[in-house]
C-alpha positions as CSV (number, residue, x, y, z in Angstrom):
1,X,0.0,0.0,0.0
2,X,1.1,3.9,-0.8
3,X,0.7,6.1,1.2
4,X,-2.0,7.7,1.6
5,X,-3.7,11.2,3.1
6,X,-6.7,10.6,4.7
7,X,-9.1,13.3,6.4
8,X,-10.7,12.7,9.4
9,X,-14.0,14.2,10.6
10,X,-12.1,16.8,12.4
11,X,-10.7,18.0,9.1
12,X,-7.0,17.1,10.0
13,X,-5.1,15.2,7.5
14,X,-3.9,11.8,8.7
15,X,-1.1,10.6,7.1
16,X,-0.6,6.7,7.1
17,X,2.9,5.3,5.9
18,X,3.2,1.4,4.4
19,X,4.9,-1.2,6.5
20,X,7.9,-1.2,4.9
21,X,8.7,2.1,5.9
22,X,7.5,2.1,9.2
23,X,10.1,-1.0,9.7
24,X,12.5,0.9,8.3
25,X,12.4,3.6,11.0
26,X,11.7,1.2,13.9
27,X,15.8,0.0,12.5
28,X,16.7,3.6,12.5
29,X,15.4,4.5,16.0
30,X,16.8,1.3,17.1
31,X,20.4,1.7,15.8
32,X,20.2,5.3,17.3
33,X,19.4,3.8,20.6
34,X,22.1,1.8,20.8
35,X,24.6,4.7,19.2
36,X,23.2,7.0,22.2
37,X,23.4,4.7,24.8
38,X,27.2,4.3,24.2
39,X,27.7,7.9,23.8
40,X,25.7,8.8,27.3
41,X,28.3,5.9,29.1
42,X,31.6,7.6,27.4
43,X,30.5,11.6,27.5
44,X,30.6,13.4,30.2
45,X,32.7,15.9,33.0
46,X,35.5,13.1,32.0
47,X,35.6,11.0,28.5
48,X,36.5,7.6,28.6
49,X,38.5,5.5,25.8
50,X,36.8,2.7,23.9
51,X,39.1,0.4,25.5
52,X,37.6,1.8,29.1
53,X,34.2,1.9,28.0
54,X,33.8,-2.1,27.5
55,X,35.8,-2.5,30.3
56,X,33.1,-0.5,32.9
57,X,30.3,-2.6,30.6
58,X,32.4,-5.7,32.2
59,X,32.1,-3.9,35.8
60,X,35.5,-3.0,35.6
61,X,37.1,0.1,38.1
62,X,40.5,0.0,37.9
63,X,41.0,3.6,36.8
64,X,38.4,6.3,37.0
65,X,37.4,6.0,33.3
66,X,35.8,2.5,33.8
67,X,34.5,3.9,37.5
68,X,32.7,6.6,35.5
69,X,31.4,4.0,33.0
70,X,30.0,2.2,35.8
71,X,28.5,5.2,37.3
72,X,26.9,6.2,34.1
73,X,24.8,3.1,33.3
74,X,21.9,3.3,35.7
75,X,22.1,7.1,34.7
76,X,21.1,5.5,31.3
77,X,19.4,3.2,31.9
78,X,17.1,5.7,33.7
79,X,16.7,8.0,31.2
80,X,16.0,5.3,28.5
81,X,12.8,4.5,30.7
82,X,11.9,7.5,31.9
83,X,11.9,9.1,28.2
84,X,10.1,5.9,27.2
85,X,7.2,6.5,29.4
86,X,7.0,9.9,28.8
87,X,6.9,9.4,25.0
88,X,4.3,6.7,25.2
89,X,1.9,8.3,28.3
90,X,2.2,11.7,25.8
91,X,0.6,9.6,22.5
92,X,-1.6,8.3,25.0
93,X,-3.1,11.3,26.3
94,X,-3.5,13.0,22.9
95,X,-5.3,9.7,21.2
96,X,-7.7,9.7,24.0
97,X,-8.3,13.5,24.5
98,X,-8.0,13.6,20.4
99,X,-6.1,16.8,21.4
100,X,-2.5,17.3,19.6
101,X,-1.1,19.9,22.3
102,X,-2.1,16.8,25.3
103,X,1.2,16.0,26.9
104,X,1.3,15.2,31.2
105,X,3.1,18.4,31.7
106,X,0.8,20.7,29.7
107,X,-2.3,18.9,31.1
108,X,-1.1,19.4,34.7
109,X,-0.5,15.7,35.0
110,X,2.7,15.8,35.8
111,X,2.6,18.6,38.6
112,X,0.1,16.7,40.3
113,X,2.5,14.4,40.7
114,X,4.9,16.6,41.9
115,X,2.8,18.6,44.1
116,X,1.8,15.5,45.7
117,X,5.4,13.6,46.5
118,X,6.4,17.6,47.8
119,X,3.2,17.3,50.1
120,X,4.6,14.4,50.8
121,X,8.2,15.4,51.7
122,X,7.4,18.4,53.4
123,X,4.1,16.7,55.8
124,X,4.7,13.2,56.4
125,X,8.6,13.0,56.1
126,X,8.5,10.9,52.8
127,X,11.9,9.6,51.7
128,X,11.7,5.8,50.1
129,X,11.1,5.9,46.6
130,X,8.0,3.1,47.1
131,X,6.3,6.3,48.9
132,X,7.3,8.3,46.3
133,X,6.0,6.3,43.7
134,X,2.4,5.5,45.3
135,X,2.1,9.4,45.8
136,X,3.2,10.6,42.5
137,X,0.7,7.9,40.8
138,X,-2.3,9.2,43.3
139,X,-1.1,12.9,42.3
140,X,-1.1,12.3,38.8
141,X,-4.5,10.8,39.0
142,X,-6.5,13.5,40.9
143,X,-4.9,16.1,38.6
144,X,-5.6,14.3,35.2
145,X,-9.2,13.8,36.7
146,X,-9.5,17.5,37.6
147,X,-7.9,18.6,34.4
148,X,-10.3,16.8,32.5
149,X,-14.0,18.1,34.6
150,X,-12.8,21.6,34.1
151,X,-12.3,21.2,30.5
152,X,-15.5,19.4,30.2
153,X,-17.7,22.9,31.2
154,X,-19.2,24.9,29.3
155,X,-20.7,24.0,25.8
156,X,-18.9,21.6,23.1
157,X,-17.4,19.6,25.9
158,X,-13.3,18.9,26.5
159,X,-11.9,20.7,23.5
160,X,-8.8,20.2,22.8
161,X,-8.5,24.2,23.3
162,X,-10.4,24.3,26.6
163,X,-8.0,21.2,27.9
164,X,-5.3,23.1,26.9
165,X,-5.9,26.3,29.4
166,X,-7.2,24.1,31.9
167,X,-4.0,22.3,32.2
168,X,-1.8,25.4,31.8
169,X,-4.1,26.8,34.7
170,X,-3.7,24.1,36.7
171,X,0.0,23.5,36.2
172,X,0.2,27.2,37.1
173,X,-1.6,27.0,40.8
174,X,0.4,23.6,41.2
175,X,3.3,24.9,41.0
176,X,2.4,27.3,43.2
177,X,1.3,25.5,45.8
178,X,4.6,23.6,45.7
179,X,6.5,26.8,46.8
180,X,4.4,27.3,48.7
181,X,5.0,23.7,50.3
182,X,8.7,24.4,50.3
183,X,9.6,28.0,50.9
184,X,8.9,27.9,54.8
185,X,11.0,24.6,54.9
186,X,14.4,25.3,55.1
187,X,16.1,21.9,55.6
188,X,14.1,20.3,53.0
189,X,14.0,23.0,50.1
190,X,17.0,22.3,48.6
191,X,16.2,19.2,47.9
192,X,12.7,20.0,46.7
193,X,14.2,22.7,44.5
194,X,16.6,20.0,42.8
195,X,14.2,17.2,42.3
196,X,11.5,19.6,40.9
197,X,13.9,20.7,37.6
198,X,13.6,17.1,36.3
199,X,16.5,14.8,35.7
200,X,18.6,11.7,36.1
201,X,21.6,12.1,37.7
202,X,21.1,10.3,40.8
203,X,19.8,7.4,39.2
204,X,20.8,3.8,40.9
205,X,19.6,0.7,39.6
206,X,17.5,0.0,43.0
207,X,15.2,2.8,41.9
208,X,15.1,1.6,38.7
209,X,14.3,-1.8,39.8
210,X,11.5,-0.6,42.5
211,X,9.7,1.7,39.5
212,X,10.1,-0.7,37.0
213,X,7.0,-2.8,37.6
214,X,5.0,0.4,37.2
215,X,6.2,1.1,34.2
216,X,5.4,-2.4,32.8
217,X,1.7,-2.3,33.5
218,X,1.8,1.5,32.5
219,X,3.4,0.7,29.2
220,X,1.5,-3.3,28.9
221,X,-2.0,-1.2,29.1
222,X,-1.2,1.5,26.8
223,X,-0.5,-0.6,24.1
224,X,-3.3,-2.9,24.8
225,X,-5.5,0.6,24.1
226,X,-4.0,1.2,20.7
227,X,-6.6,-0.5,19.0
228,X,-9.4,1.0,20.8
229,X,-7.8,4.4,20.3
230,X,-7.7,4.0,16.7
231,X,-11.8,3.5,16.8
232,X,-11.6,6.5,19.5
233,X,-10.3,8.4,16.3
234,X,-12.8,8.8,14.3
235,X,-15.2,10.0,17.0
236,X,-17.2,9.4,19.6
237,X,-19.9,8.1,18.0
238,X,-18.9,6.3,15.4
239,X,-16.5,4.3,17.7
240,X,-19.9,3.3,19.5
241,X,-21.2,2.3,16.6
242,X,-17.7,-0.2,16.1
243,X,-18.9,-1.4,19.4
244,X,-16.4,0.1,21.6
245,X,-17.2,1.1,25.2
246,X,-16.1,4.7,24.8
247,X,-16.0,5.7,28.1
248,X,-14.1,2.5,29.3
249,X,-11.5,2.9,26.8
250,X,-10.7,6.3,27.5
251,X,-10.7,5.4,31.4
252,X,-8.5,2.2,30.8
253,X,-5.7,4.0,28.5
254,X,-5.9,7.2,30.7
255,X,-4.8,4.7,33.5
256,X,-1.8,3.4,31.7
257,X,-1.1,6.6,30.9
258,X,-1.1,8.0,34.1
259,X,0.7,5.2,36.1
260,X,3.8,5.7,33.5
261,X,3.8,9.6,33.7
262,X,3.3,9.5,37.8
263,X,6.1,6.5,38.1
264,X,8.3,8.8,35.5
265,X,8.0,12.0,37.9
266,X,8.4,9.9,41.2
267,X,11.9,9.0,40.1
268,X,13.1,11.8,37.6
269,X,11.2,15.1,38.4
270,X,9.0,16.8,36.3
271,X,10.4,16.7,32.8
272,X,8.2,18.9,30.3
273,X,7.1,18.9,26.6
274,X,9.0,15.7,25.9
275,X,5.3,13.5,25.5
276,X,4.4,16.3,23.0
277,X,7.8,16.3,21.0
278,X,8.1,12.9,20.1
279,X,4.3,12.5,19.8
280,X,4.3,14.4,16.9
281,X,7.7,13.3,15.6
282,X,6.5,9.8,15.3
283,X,3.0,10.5,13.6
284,X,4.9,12.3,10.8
285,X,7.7,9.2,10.2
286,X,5.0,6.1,10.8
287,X,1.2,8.0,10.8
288,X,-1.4,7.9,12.8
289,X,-1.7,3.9,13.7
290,X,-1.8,3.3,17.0
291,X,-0.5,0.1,16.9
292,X,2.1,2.4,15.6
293,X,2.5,5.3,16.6
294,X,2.6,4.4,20.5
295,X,5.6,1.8,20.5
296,X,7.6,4.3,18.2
297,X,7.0,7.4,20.9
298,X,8.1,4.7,23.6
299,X,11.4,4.7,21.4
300,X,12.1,8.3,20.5
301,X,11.3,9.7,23.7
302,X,13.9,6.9,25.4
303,X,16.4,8.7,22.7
304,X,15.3,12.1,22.8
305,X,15.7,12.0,27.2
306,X,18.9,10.5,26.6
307,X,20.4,12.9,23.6
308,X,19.0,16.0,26.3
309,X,21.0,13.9,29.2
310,X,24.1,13.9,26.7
311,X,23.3,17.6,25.2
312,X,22.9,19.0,29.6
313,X,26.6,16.8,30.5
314,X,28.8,18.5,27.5
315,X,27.5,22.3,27.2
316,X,28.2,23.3,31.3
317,X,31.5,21.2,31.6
318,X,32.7,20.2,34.4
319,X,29.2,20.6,35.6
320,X,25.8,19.9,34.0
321,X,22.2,20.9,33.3
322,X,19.3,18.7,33.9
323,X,17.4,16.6,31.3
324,X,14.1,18.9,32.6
325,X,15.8,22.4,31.8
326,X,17.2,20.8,28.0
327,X,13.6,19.4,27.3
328,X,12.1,22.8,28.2
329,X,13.8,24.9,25.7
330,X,13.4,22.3,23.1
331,X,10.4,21.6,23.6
332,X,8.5,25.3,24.2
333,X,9.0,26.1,20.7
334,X,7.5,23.4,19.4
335,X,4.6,23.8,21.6
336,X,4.4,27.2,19.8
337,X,5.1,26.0,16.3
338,X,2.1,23.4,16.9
339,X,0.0,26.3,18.3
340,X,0.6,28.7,16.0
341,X,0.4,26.2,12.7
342,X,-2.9,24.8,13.4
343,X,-6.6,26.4,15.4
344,X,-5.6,23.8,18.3
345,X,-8.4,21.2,16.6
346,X,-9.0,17.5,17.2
347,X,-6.6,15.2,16.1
């Protein structure tokens, strides 16, 4: 099959790309995985040699080369996941809000997270990363929920437009409520401060282990939606008519989209715009399939987290910026770009 442009009843042109292409890319994005990966172990405040690099891979620390190899590989490890949750809960949110600007940190998602593990620092002395986890997952619920009533008022329902401000709104009194949270705290505001930029420099492979189960049923259920999203496509009604359960499938993705975005925050901060980035990176390479489109943003957000990892460790040598600050300033103008190409309609 050619590709093709299709319209949807929205009026936005869906683009869907034959097989052999999408395979094609799915090598691509995998061959750049693996290219990154070795980069993020040999780059940073010190580079290491080849020779030192597959040495640390072995566990090696005879010199501080391999020691730094062997320090780097939770680090990213981390941001693999973490960017692959992100990528994956962003497609998520937009197939079942049908909204192209959805992403957890414009929809106030992610905040709630964060408000909630701050609550949790600052009132009942939270410090395991379990706790962490539990509270960012409840945070991230009760915020998506909220987002999603207060962009249902009013005429014409949750448009993409109304979700839009009522996650910017909301992501706006979250955040200030956080320092709020932190400001009178002293002893723990440092910390707050650090964790709240977003990144994955204190990653350990305990944390990765404790979050991972998370992310598995976050990432198992949101695939298991593509299909249902691709009905969810073509409108509400006419999905009914396929015999889907609308509002169970929207509830049922939304969860898997929320457990990977709340697991995501718990361990690496708030990280912004990268859900929206790759989202609309991967709909342009391999269309508007689900069954797609969602494994594909679980691969070019892992790469994209871990080429803004990379990008924050070589421009501040011998220090480095944080994943959340590097995402940000990609990512804002693209949020613009979107905004400014298109009347913010249904996808």
């Amino acid at each position: 099959m050619t590709s093709t442009t299709l319209a949807s009843d929205s009026g936005v042109a869906l683009v869907r790309r034959p097989n052999r292409v999408r395979l094609l890319w799915l090598l691509v994005v995998l061959v750049l995985l693996v290219v990154l990966s070795g980069i993020s172990l040999a780059v940073g405040s010190r580079d290491v040699s080849w020779d030192d690099l597959i040495a640390g891979l072995a566990g090696g620390t005879e010199n501080l080369s391999q020691a730094a190899v062997v320090k780097r590989i939770p680090r990213t490890v981390l941001a693999l996941v973490v960017g692959a949750a992100l990528g994956l809960s962003g497609a998520v949110m937009q197939g079942v809000t049908r909204n192209p600007l959805a992403d957890p940190s414009i929809l106030g998602v992610s905040m709630g997270a964060s408000l909630a593990v701050v609550a949790g620092i600052a009132w009942f002395g939270l410090s395991s990363a379990s706790g962490y986890i539990w509270t960012a997952i409840l945070g991230a619920a009760l915020a998506a929920v909220f987002v999603y009533a207060i962009g249902s008022l009013g005429t014409g329902g949750a448009t993409p437009l109304k979700l839009a401000l009522a996650g910017a709104a909301t992501s706006v009194a979250l955040v200030s409520f956080m320092t709020a949270i932190a400001l009178p705290r002293g002893d723990i505001s440092a910390i707050i401060r650090s964790w709240q930029i977003g990144g994955v420099g204190g990653a350990s492979f305990d944390t990765i282990l404790q979050v991972a189960p998370f992310l598995v049923v976050g990432a198992i259920v949101c695939l298991l939606s593509a299909r249902s999203l691709n009905s969810l496509a073509l409108g509400d009604d006419l999905a009914a008519s396929l015999g889907e359960r609308v509002a169970i499938v929207r509830a049922f993705a939304a969860f898997g989209a929320v457990l990977l975005c709340g697991a995501a925050v718990a361990v690496a901060g708030p990280i912004a715009f990268l859900g929206l980035i790759v989202t609309h990176m991967c709909r342009l390479l391999v269309g508007v399939d689900q069954r797609w489109l969602l494994p594909f943003s679980a691969l070019t957000g892992a790469a994209l987290l871990v080429v803004a990892d990379i990008v924050g460790r070589i421009v501040a040598r011998p220090s480095e910026i944080d994943v959340g600050i590097i995402t940000a300033l990609i990512g804002a103008p693209v949020f613009i770009a979107i905004v400014r190409r298109q009347k913010v309609r249904a996808l």
